[in-house]
N, C-alpha and C positions, 0 to 999 in steps of 0.2 A: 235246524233245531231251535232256533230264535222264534221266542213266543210273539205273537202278533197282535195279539191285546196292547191296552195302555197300562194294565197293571205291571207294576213290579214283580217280575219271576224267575225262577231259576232255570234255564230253558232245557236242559238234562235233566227232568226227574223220575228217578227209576227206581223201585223195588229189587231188591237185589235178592238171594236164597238158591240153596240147591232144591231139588224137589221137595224133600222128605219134609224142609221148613214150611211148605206152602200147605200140609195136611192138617187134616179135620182132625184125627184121630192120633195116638201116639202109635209111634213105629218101634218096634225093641229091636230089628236086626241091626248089624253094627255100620257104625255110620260111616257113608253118607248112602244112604238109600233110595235106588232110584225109580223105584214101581212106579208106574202110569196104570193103576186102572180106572175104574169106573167112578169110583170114588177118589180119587184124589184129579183126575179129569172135572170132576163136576165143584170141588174145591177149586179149582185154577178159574171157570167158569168164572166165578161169585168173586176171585179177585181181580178179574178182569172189568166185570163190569163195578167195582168198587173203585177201581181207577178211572174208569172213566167219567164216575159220578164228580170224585175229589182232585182230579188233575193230574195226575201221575202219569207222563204220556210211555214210557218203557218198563218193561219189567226184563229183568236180568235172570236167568235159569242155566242152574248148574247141571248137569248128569243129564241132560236129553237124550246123551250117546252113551256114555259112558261115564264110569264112577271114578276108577283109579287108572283102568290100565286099557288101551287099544293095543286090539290085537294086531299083527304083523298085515293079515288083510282086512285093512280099514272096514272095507263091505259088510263084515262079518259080525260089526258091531254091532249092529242093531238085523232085526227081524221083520218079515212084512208085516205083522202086526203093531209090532212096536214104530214100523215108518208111519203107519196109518196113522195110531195116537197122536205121535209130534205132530203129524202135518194137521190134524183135526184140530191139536192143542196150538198151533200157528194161527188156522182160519178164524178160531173163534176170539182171537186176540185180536186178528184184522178187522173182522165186523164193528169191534168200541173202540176202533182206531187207535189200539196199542201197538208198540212195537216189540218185537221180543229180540233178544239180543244174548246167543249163547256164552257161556262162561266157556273160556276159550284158556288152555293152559299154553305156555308158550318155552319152549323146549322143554318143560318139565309139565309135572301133571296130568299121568297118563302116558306117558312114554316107558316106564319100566320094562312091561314086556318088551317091549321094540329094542330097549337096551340088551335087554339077556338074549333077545337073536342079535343080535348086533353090536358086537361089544368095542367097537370101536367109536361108537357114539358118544361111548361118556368113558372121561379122564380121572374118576377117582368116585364122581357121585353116581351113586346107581340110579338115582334119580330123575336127574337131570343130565341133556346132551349137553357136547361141550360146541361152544361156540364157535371153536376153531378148526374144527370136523366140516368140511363141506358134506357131506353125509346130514348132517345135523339138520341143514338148512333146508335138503330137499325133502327130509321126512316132514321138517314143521310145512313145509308146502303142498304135500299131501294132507295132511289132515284137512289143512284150508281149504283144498280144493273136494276136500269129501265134503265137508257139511255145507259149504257151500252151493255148492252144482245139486245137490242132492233137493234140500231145503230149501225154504221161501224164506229165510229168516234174515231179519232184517238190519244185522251186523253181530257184533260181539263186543264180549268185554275181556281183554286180554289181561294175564296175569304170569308173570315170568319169574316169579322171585319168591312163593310161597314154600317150593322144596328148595330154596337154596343154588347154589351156582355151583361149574366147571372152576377149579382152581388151580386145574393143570399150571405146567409153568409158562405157555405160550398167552395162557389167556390171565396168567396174573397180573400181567402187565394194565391190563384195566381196571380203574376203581370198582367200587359199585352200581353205583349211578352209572356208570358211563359202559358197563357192562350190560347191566340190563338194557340200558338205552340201544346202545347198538342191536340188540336179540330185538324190542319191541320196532323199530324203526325199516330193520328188513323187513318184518312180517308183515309191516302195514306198507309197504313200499307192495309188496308181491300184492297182498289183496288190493289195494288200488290201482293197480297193472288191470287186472282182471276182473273188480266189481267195485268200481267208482262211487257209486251210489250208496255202499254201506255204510250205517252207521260202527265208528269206532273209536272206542273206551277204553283206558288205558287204567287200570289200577294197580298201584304201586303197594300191595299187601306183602309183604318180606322185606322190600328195602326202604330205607329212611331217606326223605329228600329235606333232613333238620340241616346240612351243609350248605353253606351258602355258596361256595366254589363250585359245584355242583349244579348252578343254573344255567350253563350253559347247554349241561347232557339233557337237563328237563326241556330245554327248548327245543332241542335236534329232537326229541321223543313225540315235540307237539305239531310239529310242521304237517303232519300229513292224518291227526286223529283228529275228532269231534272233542272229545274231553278227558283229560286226566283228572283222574280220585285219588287226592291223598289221602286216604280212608282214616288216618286217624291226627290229620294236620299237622305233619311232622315238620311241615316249614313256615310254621306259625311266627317265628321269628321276623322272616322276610318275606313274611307272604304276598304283602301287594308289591313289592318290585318282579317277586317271581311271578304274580297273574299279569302285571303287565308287558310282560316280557313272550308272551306267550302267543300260540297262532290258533290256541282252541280255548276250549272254556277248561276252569282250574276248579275242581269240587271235594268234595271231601264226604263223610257220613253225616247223617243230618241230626248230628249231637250224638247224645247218649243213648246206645238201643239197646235192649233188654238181647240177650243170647238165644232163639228159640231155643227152648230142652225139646227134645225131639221123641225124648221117653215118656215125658211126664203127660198125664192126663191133662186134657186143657184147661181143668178145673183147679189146676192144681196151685195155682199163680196168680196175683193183683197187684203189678206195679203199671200203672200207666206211665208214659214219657211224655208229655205235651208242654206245659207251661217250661217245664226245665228247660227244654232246647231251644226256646224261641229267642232269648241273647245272643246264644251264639249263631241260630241261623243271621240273625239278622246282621251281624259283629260280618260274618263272611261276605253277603250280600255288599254290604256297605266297600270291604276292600276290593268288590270286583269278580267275586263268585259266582259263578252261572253252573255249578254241577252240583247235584245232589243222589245221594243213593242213602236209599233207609232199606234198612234190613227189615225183612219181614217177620211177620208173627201170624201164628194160626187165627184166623177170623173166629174160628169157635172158642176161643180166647177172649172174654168181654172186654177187657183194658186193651187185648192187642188190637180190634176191629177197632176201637176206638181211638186207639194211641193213632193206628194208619189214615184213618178218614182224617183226622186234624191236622197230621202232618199232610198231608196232600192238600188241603186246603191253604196252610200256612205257605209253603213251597210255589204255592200258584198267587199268592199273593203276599207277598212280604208284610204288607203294609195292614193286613186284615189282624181284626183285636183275635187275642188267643181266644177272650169271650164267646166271642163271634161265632170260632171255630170251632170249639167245645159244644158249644149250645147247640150246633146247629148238626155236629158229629152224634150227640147224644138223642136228638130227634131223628135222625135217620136211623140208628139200629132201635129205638128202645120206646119211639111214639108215645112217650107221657101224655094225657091228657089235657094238662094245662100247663099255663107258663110257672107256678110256683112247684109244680113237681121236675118241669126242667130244671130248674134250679137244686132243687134237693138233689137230681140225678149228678146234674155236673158239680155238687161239694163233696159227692163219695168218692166222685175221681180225684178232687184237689185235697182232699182229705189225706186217701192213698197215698196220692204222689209226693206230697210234703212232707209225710210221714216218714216216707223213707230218705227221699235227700236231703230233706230242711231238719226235718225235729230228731232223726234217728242219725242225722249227720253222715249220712252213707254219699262219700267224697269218689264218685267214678272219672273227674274230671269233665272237661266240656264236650269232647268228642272220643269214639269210640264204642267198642262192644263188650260187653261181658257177661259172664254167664250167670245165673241164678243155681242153676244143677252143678252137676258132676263133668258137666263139660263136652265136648266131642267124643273124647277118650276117655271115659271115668274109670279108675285107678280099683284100686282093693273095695275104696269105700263105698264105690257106686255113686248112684245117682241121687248125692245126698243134696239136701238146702243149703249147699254151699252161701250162699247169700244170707241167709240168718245165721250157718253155726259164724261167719265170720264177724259177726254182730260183737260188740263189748257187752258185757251184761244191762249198763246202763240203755247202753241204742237198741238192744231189745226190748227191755221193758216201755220204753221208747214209744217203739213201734208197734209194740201190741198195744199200745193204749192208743195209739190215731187206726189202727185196724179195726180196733172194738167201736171208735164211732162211726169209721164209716160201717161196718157188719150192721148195727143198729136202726143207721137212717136208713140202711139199703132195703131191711125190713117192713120201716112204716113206709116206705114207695110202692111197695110191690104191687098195693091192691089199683093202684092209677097207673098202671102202663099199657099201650095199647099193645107192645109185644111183649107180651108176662113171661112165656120160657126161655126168652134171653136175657130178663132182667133177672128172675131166678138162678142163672148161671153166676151173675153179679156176685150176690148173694153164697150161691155156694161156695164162687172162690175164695171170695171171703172167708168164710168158714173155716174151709180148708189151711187156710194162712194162719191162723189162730188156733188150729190143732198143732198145726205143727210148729210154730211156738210154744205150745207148750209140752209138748213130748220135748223137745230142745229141754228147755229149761230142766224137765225134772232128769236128765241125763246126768 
């Protein structure tokens, strides 16, 4: 995994999303949504070789098999059709020398059915197996060895802790940390019995590693993976004695990432994320960080295609100016003419993006995700602009005044871009961010 450049880089860098995140188009069945067809096949395309332009060497993919639940015969999970896509949506990863790396749930995550035939699997959570079940241990070794033997693919990113744990009274006896630790430490013991070669990614999304007593389990977890994600740097505290204490690389999300909404038309949104994260990428690099994962956004998203290229560029080179990366992100999707419309193009983005963290003071913290919409689940209210109605009156009015200039300049660029219908997307979004400020306000 160790980059072989003389640049400074992070040498895990991966896009991370379930299918339905990597789409062109918005998806309304309920989420997570895991269609392969034609079109969203030929979206994975365009971020494959997007990656390989800006440096992103792995991309992380949720639902190849399954959404929520495997059936009791593993086989059963997918179809010859659907084997074909994966494996087609494998090859053409391989050809721009990306890696793909299933999102792999670990006694939990898909087990529910397996639970309701087999109810001795789990001690109180329907969820989740219990860890004290040997039953437990051979199902998670089946799944392993389906997608495994089956597929070309090129490791996984494990996750044991998003539905929660076994609390039975056998298995109370271990913390948290030291629960999952055990659950993630077989599992990678069994896959490297049997496929040495894989890449393995350990993400701690459900449980917090902010305890510092707790560095001992994080190291028993790293003896036999490639890299663990603190996804939202919960041991920010003690971060560099925990990365050096460590036998793989220690990474985290790469700052602040916007939530895909997975309903909303792609036009519907203009927050870019670039200049904001590049502190704290750089704050982690410096204590010893070699892993990164950035959540992905729809490419037909103008701020998201943009947001990715930069970040992939920053990621591959710590030390490269955000300038640099901007400027050179905004020539690849949008071919301005000359160097003074590069510039007008990259102050619409800094414009946006200031707009909302700096001048509209919208505080998400340094690392982490959060949503714009109604969320994964959206409730009575739907899939509202949660992100503006949580606005004070002041930080909207705010923000609709840095929206309004960038909408403006986005206008006088239009007629100097050599790709005019993606700089028009620009533009629409815009738009669209400014109606609905103000449909907000007269509410």
């Amino acid at each position: 995994m160790k980059n072989s450049n003389s640049q400074k880089s992070f040498d895990y860098r991966s896009l991370v999303g379930w299918i339905s995140e990597f789409s062109s188009r918005p998806l309304h069945d309920p989420w997570p949504v895991i269609i392969l067809d034609d079109q969203i096949m030929r979206d994975f395309d365009e971020f494959f070789q997007l990656c390989q332009h800006t440096g992103f060497n792995y991309i992380v993919i949720w639902g190849l098999f399954v959404s929520r639940n495997w059936p009791v015969q593993l086989e059963k999970s997918i179809d010859d059709e659907r084997r074909k896509q994966v494996q087609s949506l494998l090859d053409s990863a391989h050809k721009r020398g990306i890696k793909i790396l299933s999102g792999l749930g670990v006694y939990s995550w898909g087990f529910e059915e397996i639970i309701q035939n087999f109810p001795n699997l789990s001690k109180g959570n329907p969820r989740a197996m219990c860890a004290s079940e040997s039953d437990s241990e051979k199902w998670m070794q089946k799944v392993v060895d389906f997608i495994f033997s089956q597929f070309d693919l090129d490791g996984v990113q494990m996750q044991s802790a998003d539905q929660g744990r076994c609390n039975c009274q056998e298995c109370q006896k271990w913390g948290n940390v030291e629960y999952h630790a055990l659950l993630n430490h077989n599992t990678t013991g069994y896959i490297r019995s049997k496929w040495d070669n894989k890449t393995i990614v350990i993400n701690n999304w459900g449980v917090s590693f902010a305890t510092r007593d707790d560095i001992p389990y994080i190291q028993k977890m790293s003896k036999s993976v490639d890299a663990i994600i603190d996804y939202n740097c919960s041991a920010m505290a003690h971060r560099k004695e925990l990365i050096k204490g460590l036998d793989c690389a220690y990474g985290t999300l790469a700052g602040v990432s916007v939530g895909p909404p997975q309903r909303w038309e792609r036009t519907k949104w203009f927050l870019p994320a670039t200049f904001t994260n590049v502190p704290y990428l750089k704050s982690l690099y410096n204590d010893g960080g070699r892993g990164i994962e950035q959540f992905t956004v729809a490419l037909s998203n103008p701020c998201g295609e943009v947001t990715l290229r930069f970040m992939g560029k920053v990621i591959s080179d710590i030390n490269k100016s955000p300038e640099s990366a901007l400027r050179e992100s905004i020539q690849e999707c949008f071919h301005p003419v000359s160097s003074s419309v590069a510039d007008g193009m990259a102050e619409v983005f800094q414009i946006a993006e200031n707009g909302f963290f700096k001048v509209a003071e919208q505080n998400y913290g340094h690392v982490g995700l959060f949503y714009i919409d109604g969320g994964l689940f959206p409730g009575k209210e739907g899939d509202v602009e949660k992100y503006l109605l949580k606005m004070s009156k002041d930080s909207l009015n705010k923000y609709e005044g840095e929206i309004k200039k960038a909408f403006k300049l986005s206008e006088k660029l239009g007629y100097n871009v050599g790709n005019p219908g993606k700089w028009e997307l620009v533009t629409k979004s815009l738009n669209t961010v400014l109606k609905d400020i103000e449909r907000i306000k007269c509410q």
